[in-house]
C-alpha positions in Angstrom: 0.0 0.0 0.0 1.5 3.2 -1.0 2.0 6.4 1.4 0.5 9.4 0.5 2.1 13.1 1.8 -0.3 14.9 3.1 1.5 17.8 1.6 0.7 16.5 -1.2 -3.1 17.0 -0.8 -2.4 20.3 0.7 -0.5 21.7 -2.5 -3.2 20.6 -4.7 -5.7 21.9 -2.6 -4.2 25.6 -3.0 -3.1 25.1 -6.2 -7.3 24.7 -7.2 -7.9 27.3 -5.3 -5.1 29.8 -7.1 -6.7 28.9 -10.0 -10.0 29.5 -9.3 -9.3 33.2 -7.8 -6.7 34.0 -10.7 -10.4 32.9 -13.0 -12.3 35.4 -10.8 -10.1 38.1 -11.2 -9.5 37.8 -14.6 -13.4 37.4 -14.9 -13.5 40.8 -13.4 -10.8 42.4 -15.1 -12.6 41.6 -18.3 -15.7 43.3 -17.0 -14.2 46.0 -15.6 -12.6 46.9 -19.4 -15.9 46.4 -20.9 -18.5 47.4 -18.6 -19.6 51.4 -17.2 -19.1 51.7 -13.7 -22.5 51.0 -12.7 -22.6 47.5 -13.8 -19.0 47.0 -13.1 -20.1 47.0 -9.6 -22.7 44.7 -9.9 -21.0 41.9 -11.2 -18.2 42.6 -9.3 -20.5 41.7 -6.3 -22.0 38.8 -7.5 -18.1 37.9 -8.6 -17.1 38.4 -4.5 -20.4 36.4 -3.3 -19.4 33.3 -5.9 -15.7 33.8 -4.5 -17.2 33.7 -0.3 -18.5 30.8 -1.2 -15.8 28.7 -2.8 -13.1 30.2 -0.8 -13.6 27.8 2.3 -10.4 29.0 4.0 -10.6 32.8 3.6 -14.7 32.6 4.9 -13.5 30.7 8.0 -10.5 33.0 8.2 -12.8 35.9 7.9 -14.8 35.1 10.1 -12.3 33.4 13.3 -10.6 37.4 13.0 -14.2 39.2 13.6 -14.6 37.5 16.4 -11.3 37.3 17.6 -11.1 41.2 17.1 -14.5 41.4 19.2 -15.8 43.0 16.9 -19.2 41.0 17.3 -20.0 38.4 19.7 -22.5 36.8 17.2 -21.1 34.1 14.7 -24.3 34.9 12.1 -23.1 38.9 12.7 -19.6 37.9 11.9 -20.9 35.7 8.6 -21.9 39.1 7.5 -19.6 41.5 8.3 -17.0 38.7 6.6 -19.7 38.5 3.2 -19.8 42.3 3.1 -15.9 42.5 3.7 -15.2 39.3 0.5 -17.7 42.5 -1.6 -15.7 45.4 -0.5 -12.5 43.4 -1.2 -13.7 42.7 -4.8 -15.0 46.5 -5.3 -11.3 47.6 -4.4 -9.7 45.6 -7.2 -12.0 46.9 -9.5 -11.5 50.4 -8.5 -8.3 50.3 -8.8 -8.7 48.6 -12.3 -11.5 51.0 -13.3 -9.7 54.1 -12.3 -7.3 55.2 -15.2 -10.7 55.2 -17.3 -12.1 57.7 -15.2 -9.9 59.8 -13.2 -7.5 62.2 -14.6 -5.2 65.2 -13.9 -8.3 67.6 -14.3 -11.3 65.6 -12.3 -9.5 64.1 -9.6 -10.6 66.0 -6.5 -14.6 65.4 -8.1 -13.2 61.7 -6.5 -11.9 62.6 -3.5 -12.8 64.4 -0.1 -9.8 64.8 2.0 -10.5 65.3 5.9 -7.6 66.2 8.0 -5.8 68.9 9.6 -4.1 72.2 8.5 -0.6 71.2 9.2 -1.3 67.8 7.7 -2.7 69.1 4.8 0.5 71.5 4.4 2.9 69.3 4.8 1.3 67.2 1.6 1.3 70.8 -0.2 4.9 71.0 0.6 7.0 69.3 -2.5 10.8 69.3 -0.6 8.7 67.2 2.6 9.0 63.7 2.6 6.2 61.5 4.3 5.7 58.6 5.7 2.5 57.5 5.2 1.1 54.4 7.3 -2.0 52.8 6.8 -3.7 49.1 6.4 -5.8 47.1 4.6 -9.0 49.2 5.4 -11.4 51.3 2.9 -10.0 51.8 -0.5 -6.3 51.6 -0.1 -5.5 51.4 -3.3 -7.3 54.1 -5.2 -6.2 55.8 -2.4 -2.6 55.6 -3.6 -3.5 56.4 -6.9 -5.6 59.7 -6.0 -3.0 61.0 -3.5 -0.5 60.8 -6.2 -1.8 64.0 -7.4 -0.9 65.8 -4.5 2.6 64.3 -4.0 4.3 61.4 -5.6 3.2 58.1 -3.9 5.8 54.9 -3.7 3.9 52.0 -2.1 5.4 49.2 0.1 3.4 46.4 0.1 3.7 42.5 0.1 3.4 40.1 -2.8 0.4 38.8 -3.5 -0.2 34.7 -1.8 -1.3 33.5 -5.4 1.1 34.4 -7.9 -1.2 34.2 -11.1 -3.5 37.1 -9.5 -0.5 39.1 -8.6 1.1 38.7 -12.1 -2.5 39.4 -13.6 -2.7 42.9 -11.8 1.3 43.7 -12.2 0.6 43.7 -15.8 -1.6 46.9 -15.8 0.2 50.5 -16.0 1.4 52.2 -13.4 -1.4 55.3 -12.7 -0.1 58.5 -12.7 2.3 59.1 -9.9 1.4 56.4 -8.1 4.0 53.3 -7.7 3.9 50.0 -5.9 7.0 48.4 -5.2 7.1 44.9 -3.5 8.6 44.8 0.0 11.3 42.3 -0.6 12.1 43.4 -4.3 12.5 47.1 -2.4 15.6 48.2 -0.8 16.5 50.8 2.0 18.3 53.2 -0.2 15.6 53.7 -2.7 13.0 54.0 0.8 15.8 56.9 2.1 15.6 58.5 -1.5 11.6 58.6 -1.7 11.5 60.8 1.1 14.8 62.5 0.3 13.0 63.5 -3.0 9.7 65.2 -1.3 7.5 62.1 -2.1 5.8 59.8 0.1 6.3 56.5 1.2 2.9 54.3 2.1 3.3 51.3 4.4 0.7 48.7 4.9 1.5 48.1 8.8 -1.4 45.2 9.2 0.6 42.5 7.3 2.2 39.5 9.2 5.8 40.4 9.6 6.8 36.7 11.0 10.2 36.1 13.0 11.6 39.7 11.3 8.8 41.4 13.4 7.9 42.2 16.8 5.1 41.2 18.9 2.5 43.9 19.1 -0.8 44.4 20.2 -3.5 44.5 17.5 -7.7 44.2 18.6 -6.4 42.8 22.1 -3.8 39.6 20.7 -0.3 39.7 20.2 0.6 40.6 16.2 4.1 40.1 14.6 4.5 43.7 13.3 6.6 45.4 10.8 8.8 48.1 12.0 10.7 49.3 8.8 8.4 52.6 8.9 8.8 53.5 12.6 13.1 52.5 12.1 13.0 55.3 9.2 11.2 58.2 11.1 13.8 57.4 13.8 16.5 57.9 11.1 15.4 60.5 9.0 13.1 62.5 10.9 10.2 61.9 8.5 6.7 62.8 10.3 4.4 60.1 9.6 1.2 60.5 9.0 -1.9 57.9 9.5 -3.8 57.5 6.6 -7.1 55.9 5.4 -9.7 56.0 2.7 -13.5 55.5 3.0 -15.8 54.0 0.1 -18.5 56.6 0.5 -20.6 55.9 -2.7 -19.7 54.6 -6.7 -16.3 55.5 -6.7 -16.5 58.4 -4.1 -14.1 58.3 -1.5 -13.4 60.4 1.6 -9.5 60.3 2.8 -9.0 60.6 6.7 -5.5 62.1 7.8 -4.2 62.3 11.3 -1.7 64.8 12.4 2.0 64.9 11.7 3.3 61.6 14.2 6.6 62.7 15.6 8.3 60.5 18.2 11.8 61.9 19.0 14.7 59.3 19.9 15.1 58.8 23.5 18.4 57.0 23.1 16.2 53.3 24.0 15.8 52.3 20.0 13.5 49.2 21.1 10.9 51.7 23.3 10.9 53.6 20.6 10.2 51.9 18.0 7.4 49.9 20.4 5.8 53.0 20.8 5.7 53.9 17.6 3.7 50.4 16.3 1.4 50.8 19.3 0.5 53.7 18.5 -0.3 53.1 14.6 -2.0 49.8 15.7 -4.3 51.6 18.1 -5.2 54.0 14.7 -6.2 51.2 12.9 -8.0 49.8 15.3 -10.1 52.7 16.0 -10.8 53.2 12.2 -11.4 49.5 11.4 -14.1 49.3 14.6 -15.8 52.5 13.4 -16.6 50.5 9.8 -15.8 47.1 9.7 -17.3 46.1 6.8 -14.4 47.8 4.8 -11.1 45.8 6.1 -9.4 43.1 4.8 -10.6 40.5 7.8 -10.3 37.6 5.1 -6.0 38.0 5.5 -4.4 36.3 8.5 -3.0 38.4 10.6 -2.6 36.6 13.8 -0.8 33.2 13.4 -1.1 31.1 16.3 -3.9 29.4 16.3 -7.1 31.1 18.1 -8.9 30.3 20.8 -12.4 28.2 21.0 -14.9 30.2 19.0 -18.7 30.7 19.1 -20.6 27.7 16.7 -20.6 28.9 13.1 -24.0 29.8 11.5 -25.4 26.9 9.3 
């Protein structure tokens, strides 16, 4: 009788499912070319509802980090903020597909509301000013990038996509604008030193599992292995950072939320420093993640160990 791996099950198992979310999103693409914006959308939600269901481990994942996060108590509550959170998922990929059709050098502020304040707003304004710019995956991060480009030159850090026929499916589209994303581990520190050198800014996604490289953080009340390039380059250069997020707030209307200038002189203890600089970026998030849930990534896995018992799931 032969042995079987059971990696062997486990590789085919994702490989199927690679394959069938490289067919959604090339599904959507396709639409997204074709279609105006109005039905874009609508297929683009049945697309997300087709992908909640097939996508076993994301749904569960989705769901275990609601309630984990406390953000409901109710496992048929969490069924929906998770659905809701697959649509708004889907509705950012097309927006950042469906952008370069619609937005421009003339129209762009039609697009976008920005909230925030004065000295926040100046220190975009100011071309020689190089930001740090941290946010997560919450609201429309990526049209965000692209819209803020038009303000100030946007370099974005951000990790590989987990399936590498989606990620080369959406590497193949233009760049937009002024807007750049540049993989974390393709990136290096000089080019992150000469993006701020050069007036631009530099956007970190600070809710992304930075394994053994990381430290242990706090994030919705469980410990987090955070990245702490961004806070190690304020300390160095002196760069304010700046808290960032972008709302959905109707058919491609969005409403960008901006937290004062962050500066956290060096006490001389590098490690408390940098600490207080994640916890205070975590607790951010937090805030604007509880305040509209629906819009954040909760499908992603951001804690690694495994959780603790959860409620029964809704049939």
């Amino acid at each position: 009788m032969g042995i079987h791996h059971p990696n062997i099950f486990v590789n085919a198992g994702r490989e199927i499912r690679y394959r069938l979310e490289y067919l959604a999103a090339a599904m959507m693409l396709s639409l997204v070319d074709r279609l105006p914006l109005e039905s874009a959308y609508r297929h683009t939600i049945r697309l997300a509802d087709i992908a909640y269901r097939l996508s076993a481990f994301r749904r569960r994942t989705a769901r275990q980090n609601i309630l984990l996060a406390g953000i409901t108590t109710d496992p048929h509550e969490a069924d929906r903020i998770a659905r809701e959170s697959f649509r708004h998922f889907g509705m950012v990929i097309m927006e950042f597909l469906k952008a370069p059709q619609l937005i421009n050098e003339d129209n762009w502020a039609q697009w976008l509301s920005v909230e925030g304040p004065a000295e926040t707003r100046e220190l975009l304004a100011r071309p020689s000013t190089g930001v740090i710019l941290a946010t997560g995956h919450f609201g429309s991060w990526q049209t965000a990038g692209q819209l803020l480009s038009y303000i100030k030159p946007v370099v974005g850090i951000s990790r590989k996509m987990d399936n590498p026929y989606t990620e080369a499916l959406i590497s193949r589209r233009k760049p937009f604008h002024r807007f750049q994303v540049t993989p974390k581990h393709d990136a290096d520190r000089g080019r992150f030193l000469a993006t701020l050198q050069n007036g631009n800014i530099l956007a970190y996604m600070i809710d992304q599992h930075a394994g053994r490289r990381g430290i242990t953080g706090d994030f919705f009340g469980h410990p987090a292995s955070c990245h702490t390039a961004h806070a190690m380059l304020h300390l160095t250069t002196g760069a304010p950072i700046v808290f960032a997020y972008c709302l959905r707030t109707g058919p491609m209307r969005f409403k960008a939320c901006l937290s004062a200038p962050i500066v956290h002189p060096p006490t001389g203890n590098k490690d408390a420093d940098i600490r207080a600089i994640v916890r205070q970026l975590n607790q951010l998030l937090e805030d604007a993640i509880r305040q509209t849930p629906t819009q954040y990534l909760w499908g992603h896995r951001r804690w690694r160990k495994p959780p603790p018992p959860l409620p029964v799931k809704p049939a």
